[in-house]
N, C-alpha and C positions, 0 to 999 in steps of 0.2 A: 240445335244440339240437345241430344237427351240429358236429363239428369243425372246419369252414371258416366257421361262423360267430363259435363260442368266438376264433379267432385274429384274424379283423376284430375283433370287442367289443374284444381286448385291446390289437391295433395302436391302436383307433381312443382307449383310455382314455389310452395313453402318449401318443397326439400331444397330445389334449386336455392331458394336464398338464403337456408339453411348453411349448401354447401360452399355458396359462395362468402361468407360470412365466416364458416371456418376455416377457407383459406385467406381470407385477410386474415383472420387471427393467427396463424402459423407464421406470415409472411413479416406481420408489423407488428407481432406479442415479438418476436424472437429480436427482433431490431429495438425494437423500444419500451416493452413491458419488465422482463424479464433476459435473465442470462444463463441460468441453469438449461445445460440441454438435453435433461429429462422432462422436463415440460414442454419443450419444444417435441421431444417424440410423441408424448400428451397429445399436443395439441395437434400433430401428426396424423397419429391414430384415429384422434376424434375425426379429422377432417376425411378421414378414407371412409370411414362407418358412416359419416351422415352421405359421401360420394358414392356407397355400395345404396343406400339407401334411397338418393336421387334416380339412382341408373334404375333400380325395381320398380318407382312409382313412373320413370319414361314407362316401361316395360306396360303397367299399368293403363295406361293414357292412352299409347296405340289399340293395346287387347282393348277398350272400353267403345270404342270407333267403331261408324259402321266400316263395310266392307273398302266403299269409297276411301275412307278416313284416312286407313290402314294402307290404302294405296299410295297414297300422295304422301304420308307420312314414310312408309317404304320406300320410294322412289329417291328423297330425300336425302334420306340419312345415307342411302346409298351412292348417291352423287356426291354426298359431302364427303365419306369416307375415302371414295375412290377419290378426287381433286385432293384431301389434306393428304394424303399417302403420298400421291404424284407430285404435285407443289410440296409438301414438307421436304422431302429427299431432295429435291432439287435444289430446295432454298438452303438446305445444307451443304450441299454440294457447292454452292456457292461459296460459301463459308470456309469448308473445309480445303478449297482449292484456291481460295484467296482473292477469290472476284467480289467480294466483297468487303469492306473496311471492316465493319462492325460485329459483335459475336453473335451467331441466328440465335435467336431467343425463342421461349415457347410461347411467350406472350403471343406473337406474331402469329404464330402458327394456330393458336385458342382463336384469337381473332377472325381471323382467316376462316377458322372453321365456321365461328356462331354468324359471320356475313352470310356464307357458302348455306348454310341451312335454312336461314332464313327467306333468304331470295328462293332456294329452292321450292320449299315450299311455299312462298307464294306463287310462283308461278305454273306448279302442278295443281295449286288449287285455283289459278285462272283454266288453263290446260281441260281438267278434269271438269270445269263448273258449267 
């Protein structure tokens, strides 16, 4: 790995835990820090700006790859969108039609996605290697 890729990987880990940090703080400031729910749109707002901020340093991370990178990382995100689109609506459907007990949650479907990606690209970078 070149060294303008090592420095997207790392910009792009701290936004991630950036963003993942201001959604616990939205999630679990609004449950148990405070009660005003102008802070909570605060902490809203902040979580989308540092989420707009994550998705430009991905942006960053692929453009920084060589050609190969850029492939297996496209292949990817592409399988994952296409399977959480197909799975998500179904699993709602489920839901919505009462085949299931429980309310479909997005946790499930977040999940679902970061397994889906991750597997994908491992194995485009077996695949490709």
């Amino acid at each position: 790995m070149n060294a303008q890729v090592i420095a997207s990987r790392n910009k792009l880990a701290k936004w991630s835990i950036a963003w993942v940090l201001t959604t616990a703080l939205v999630t679990f400031g609004s449950q148990f820090l405070w009660e005003a729910q102008w802070i909570t749109i605060l902490a809203i707002l902040l979580s989308l700006a540092v989420g707009i901020g994550m998705v430009l340093a991905n942006r960053d991370f692929v453009n920084a790859g060589d050609e190969l990178q850029r492939k297996i990382q496209l292949e990817s995100m592409g399988l994952t969108l296409g399977l959480s689109v197909v799975c998500g609506i179904a699993y709602s459907q489920l839901d919505t039609t009462n085949l299931i007990k429980q309310d479909a949650e997005i946790a499930f479907l977040i999940l679902f996605m970061g397994i889906t990606y991750i597997l994908c690209v491992f194995f485009n970078a077996r695949k490709y290697s």
